[in-house]
MIGUNU-367358 format. One line per 2 residues: number of its first residue (from 0); for each residue y, x, z of C-alpha. Coordinates in steps of 0.001 Angstrom, whole numbers, plus 524288, in hexadecimal, padded with zeros to 5 digits. Example, Ala and Ser with C-alpha at 12.3 -4.5 7.8 and 13.67 -1.06 7.14 Angstrom:
residues 2
0 = 7EE6C,8300C,81E78; 7FBDC,83566,81BE4 $
//
This chain:
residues 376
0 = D8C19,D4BEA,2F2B6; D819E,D4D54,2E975 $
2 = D8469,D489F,2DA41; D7797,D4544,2D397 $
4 = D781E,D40D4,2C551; D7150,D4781,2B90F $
6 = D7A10,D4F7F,2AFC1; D6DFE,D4FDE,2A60A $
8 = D61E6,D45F5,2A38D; D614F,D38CE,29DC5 $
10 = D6C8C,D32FD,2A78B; D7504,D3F1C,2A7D9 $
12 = D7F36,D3845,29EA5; D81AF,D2C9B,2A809 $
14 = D8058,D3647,2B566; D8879,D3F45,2B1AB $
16 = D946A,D35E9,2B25E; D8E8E,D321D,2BFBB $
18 = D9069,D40E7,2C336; D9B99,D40C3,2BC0F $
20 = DA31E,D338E,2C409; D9C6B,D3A91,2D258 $
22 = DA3A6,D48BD,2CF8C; DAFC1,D3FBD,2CB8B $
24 = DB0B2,D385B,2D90D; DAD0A,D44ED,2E03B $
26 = DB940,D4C58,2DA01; DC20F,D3FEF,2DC99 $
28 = DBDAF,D4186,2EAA9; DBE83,D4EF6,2EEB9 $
30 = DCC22,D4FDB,2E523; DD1D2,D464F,2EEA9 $
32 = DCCBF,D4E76,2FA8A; DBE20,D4A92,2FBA1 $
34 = DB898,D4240,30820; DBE91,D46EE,31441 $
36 = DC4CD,D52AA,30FAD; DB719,D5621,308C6 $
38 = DB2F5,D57C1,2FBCC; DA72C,D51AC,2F4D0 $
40 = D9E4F,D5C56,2F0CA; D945A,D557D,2E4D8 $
42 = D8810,D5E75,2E30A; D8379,D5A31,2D43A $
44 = D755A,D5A73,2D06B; D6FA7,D5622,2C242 $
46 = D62B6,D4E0B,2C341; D6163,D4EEC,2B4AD $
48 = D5F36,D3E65,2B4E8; D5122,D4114,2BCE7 $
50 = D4CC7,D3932,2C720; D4613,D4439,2CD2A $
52 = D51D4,D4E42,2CE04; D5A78,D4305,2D387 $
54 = D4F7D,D437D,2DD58; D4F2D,D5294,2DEC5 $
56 = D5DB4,D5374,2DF0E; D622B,D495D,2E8F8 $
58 = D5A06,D5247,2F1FF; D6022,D5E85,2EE75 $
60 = D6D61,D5759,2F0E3; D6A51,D50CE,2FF3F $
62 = D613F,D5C4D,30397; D67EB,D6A71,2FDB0 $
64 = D74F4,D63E7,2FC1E; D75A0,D5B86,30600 $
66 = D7BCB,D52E3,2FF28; D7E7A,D454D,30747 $
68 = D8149,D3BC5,2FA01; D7BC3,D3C8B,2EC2A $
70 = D8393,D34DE,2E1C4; D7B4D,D3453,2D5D0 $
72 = D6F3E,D2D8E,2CD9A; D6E11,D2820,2C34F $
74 = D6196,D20ED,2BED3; D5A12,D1828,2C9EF $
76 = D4F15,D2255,2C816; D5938,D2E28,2CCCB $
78 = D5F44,D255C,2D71C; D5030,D2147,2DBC4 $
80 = D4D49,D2E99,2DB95; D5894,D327E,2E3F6 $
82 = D59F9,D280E,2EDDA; D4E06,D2BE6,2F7D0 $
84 = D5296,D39EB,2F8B4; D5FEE,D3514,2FBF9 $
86 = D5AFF,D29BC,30409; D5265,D337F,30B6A $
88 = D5DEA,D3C8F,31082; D6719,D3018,31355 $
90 = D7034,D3480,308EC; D764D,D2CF8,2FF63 $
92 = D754C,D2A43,2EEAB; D80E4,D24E0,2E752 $
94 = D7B40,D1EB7,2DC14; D84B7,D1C6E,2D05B $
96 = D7C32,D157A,2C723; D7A98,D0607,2C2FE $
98 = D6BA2,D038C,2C75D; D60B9,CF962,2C7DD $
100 = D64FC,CF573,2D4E5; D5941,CF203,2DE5D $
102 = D5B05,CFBCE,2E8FF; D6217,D0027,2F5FF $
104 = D63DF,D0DA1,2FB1E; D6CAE,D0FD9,306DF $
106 = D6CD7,D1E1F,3020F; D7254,D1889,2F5DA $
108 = D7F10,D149B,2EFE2; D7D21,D0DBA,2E3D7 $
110 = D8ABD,D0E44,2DCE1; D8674,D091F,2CF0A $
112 = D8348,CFADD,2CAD0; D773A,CF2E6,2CF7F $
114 = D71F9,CE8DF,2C9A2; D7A8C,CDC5A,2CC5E $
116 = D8519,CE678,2C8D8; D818F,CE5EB,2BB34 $
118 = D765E,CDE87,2B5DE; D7B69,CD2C9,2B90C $
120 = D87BF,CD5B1,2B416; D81E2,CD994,2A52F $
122 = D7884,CCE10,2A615; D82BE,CC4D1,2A703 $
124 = D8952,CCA97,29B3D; D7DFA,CCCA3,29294 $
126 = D79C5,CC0AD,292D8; D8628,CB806,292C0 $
128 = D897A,CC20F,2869A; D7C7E,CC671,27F35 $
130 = D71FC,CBD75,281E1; D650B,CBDE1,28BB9 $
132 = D5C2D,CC5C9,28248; D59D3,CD3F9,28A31 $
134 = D5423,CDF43,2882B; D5212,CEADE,290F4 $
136 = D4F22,CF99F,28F44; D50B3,D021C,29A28 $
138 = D4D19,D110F,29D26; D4156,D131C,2A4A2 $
140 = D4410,D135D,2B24E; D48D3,D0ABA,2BDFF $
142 = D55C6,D0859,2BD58; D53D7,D012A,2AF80 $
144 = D47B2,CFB57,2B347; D4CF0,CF405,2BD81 $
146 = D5ABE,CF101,2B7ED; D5396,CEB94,2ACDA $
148 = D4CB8,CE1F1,2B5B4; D5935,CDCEB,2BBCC $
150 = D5F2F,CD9F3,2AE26; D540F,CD299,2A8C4 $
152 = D5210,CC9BC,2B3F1; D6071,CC85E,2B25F $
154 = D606D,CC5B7,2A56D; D52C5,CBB0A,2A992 $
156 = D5B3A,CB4F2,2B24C; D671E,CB2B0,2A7D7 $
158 = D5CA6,CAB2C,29FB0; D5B90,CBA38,29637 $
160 = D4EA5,CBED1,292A4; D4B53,CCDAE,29153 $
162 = D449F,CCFFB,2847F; D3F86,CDD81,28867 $
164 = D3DC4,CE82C,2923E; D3D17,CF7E3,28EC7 $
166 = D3F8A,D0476,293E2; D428D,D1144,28EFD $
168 = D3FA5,D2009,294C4; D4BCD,D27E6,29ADC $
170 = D4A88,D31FA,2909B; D4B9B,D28E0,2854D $
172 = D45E8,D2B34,2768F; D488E,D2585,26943 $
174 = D39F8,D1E04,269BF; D3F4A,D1702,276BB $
176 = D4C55,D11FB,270FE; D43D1,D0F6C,26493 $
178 = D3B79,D0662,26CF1; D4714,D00E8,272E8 $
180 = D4F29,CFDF4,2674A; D40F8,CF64D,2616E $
182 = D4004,CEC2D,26B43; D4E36,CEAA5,26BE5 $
184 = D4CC7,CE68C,25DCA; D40F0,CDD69,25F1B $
186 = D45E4,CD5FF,26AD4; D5586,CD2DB,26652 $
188 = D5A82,CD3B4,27445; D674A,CCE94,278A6 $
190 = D6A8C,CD91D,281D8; D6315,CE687,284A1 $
192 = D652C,CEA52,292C0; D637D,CFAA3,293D5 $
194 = D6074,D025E,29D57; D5D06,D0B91,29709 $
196 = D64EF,D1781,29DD2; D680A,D26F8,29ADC $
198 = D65D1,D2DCB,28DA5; D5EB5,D2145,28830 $
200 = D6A5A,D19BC,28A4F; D70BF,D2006,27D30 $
202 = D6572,D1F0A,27722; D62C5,D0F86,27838 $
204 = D6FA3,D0C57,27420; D6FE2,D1540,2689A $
206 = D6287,D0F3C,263B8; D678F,D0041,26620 $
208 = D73F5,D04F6,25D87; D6815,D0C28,2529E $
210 = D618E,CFE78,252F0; D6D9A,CF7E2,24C6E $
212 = D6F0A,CEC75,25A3F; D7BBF,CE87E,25D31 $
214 = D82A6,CE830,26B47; D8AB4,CDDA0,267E1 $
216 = D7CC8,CD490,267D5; D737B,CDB8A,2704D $
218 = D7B87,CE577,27820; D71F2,CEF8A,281C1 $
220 = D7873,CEC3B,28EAF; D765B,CF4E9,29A6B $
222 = D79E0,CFBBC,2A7FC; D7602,D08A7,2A629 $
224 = D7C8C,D0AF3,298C5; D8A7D,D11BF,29CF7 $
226 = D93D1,D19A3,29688; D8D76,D243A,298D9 $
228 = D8373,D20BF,29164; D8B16,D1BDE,285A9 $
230 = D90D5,D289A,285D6; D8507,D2D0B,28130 $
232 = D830F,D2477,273AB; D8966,D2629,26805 $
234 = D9694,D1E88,266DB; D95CF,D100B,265AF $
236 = D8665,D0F25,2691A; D89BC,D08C0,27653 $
238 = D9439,CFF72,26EFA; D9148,CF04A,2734D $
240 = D8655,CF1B1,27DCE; D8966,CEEA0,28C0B $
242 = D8896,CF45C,29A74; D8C1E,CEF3D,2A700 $
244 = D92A8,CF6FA,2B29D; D9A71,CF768,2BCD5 $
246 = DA406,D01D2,2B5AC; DA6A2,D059F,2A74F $
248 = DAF47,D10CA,2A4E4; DB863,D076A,29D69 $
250 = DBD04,CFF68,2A769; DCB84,CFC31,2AAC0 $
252 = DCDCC,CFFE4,2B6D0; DD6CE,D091D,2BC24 $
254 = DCB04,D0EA8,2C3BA; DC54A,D0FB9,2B8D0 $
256 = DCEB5,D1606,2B0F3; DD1D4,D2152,2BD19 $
258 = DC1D4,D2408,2BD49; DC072,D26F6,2AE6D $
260 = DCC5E,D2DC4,2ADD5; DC75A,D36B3,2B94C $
262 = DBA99,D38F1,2B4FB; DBD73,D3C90,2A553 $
264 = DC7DF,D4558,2ACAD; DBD51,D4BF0,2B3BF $
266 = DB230,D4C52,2AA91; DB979,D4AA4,29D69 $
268 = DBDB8,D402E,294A6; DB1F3,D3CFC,28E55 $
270 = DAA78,D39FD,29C15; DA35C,D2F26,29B6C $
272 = DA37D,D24CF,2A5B0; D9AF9,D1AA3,2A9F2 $
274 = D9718,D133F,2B540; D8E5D,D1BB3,2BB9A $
276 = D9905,D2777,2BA57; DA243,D1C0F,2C290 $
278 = D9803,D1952,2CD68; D95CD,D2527,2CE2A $
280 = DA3BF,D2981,2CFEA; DA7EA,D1D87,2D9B2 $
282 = D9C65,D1E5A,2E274; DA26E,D2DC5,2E765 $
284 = DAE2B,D2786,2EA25; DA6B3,D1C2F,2F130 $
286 = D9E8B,D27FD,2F933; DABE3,D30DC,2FB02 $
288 = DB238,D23A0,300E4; DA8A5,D1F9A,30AC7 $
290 = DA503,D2E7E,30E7A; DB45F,D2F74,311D8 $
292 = DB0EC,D2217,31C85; DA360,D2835,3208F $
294 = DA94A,D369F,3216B; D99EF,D3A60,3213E $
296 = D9173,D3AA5,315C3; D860B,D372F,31BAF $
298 = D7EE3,D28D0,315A7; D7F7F,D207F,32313 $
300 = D8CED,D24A4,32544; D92D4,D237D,316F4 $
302 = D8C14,D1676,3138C; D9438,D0D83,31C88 $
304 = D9F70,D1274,315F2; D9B0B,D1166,30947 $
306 = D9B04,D0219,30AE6; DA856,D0217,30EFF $
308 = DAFEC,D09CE,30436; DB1D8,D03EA,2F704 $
310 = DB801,D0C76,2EA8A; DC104,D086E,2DDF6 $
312 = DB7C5,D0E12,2D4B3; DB9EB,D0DC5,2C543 $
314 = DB165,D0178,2C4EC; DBACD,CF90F,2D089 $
316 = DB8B1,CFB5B,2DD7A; DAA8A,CFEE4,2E446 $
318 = DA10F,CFD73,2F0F5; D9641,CFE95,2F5DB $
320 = D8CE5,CF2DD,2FA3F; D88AC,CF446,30A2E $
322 = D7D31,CEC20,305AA; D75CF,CF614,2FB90 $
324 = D7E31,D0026,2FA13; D8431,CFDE0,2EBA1 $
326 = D9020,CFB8B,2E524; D99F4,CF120,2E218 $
328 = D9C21,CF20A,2D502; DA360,CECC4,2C845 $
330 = D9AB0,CE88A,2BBAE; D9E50,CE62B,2AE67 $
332 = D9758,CE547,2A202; D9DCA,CEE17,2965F $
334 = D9A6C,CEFF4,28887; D9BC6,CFD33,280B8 $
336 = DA6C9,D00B3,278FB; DA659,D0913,26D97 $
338 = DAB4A,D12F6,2765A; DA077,D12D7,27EFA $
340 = DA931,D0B9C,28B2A; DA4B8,CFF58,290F0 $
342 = DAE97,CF337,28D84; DACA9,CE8A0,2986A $
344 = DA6DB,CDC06,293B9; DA47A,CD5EC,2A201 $
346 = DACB1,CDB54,2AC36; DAD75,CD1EF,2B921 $
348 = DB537,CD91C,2C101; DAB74,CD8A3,2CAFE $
350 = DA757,CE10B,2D672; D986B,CDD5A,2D928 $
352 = D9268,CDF0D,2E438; D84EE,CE7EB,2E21F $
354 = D78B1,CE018,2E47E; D6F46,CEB89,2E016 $
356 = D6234,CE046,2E3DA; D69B9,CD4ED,2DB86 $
358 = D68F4,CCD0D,2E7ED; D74E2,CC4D1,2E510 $
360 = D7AB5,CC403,2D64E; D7E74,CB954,2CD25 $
362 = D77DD,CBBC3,2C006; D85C5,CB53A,2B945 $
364 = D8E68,CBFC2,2C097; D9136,CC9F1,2C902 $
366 = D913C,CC850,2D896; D9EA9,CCDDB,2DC7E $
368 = DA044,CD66E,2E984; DA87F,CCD0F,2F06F $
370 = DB1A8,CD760,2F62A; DBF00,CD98F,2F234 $
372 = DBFBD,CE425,2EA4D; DC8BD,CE97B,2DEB5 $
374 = DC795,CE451,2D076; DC4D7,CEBAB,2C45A $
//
């Protein structure tokens, strides 16, 4: 199977726990005799956070490898640039990653949150907790784009107002967070939703701290800021803002507990752990389960099965939606700790069924699954 996250770039800090949770799940496998008597065999490549390369290498792994499954991307640009070349050879992408929702592949397994998964979810809390001021900053590309949209028509339709709309390059300088941190100051938000993502990341919350605001009144909430991330900043910058997700590493569950314990075992005890590194783990175990059903590894054969299996993973147990082909998931809302964790500050205990077009969703809370399933 082919394993396609960047070990260097502007995401490398947040893929390489994806690479790190996928090599995890693989070694689980194969340790406890593989699929049928046969091991997993990853072949890792390192797209250096590039649309392009993503492009390039998904080739390399379905044409000269002959690879039938990527797991990897990142960005919506990388998973864009990925999903015709896979789509083309009737192989399949699992896709680890939270993202703006809006889209269907069959050739695609989308294992991280969409957007009634999580925007509703913070919504609800920011504004029953901090007030219906906004305002957004995002990187410059899709993915924040378009998950800015959904949270200020949320935010609209909550009776909020957004103040102000701005984006940010990937490769982020001091004059952009200077710009940033200005408008911030003139318009006395509420809330500032980010999504803002890679390098940057560190860099926005390290300017908010240099500006002198406080959390406690007008927190930066957002999706794409992990602990990954956070590992990046200085201790205590992070202190007081909030993300949503369907998994923190600080969650108490024995799941939970068994996953961190196994992958600081394998990859040290300073590993850091976020959701991305847990989709990405779970959805191998998801693949391993239904290629055991299918005993082929070919897309019309393995899909049917996929339906069918579910998995405990850290977050509670998992599935995959017939309908459009994502994930049953778990979201919370968490605030940083001076340690960097995420302590849960909304935490329904709810398994939500993915509705990636935001078809069907109550703005006041999440639409449970319906199915019988195990609590957190």
């Amino acid at each position: 199977m082919g394993v396609l996250f960047s070990d260097t770039g502007v995401t490398a800090a947040v893929e390489r726990t994806q690479r790190h949770g996928t090599l995890l799940a693989i070694e689980e496998i194969n340790a406890a005799g593989g699929i049928a008597g046969r091991q997993i065999e990853p072949v890792v490549l390192d797209p250096a956070s590039t649309p392009r390369l993503y492009r390039d290498q998904a080739e390399h792994l379905l044409d000269v490898e002959r690879v039938p499954v990527i797991f990897g991307c990142y960005m919506s640009s990388t998973r864009k640039a990925v999903l015709p070349v896979v789509e083309a050879r009737k192989a399949l992408l699992f896709y680890p990653t939270l993202y703006e929702g809006f889209e269907y592949s069959r050739s695609c397994i989308y294992t991280g949150a969409c957007p009634n998964q999580n925007s509703v979810q913070l919504v609800n809390y920011l504004t029953a907790h901090y007030g219906k001021r906004l305002f957004i900053v995002g990187s410059n590309y899709v993915y924040p784009y378009e998950s800015n949209r959904i949270i200020a028509d949320l935010y609209l339709q909550s009776g909020g107002t957004v103040l102000h709309e701005m984006y940010v390059p990937l490769a982020v300088d001091e004059i952009d967070m200077d710009e940033v941190i200005a408008q911030i100051r003139r318009t006395r938000p509420d809330v500032i939703y980010s999504t803002v993502v890679g390098d940057g990341i560190a860099r926005f919350y390290e300017a908010y701290r240099a500006a002198g605001f406080d959390p406690a009144t007008m927190p930066i909430a957002s999706q794409s800021t992990s602990e990954a991330e956070i590992a990046q900043m200085s201790p205590g910058i992070a202190e007081g803002h909030i993300g949503v997700s369907p998994y923190f590493a600080a969650i108490d569950t024995p799941a939970n507990h068994r996953f961190v314990a196994a992958f600081r075992r394998r990859f040290g005890p300073d590993a850091v752990i976020a959701a991305a590194a847990e989709a990405a783990y779970f959805q191998v175990h998801l693949y391993a389960a239904a290629l055991a059903r299918a005993e082929s590894d070919r897309a019309q054969d393995l899909l049917p099965q996929l339906y069918e299996v579910e998995v405990d993973a850290p977050q509670g147990r998992i599935r995959i939606e017939r309908d459009n082909n994502h994930t049953h998931l778990w979201p919370k809302v968490g605030r940083v700790t001076a340690a960097g964790q995420f302590d849960l500050v909304y935490d329904p205990k709810t398994r939500v069924r993915p509705d990636p077009y935001m078809l069907e969703y109550r703005l006041d809370a999440p639409a449970a699954d319906g199915l019988p399933v195990a609590g957190l």
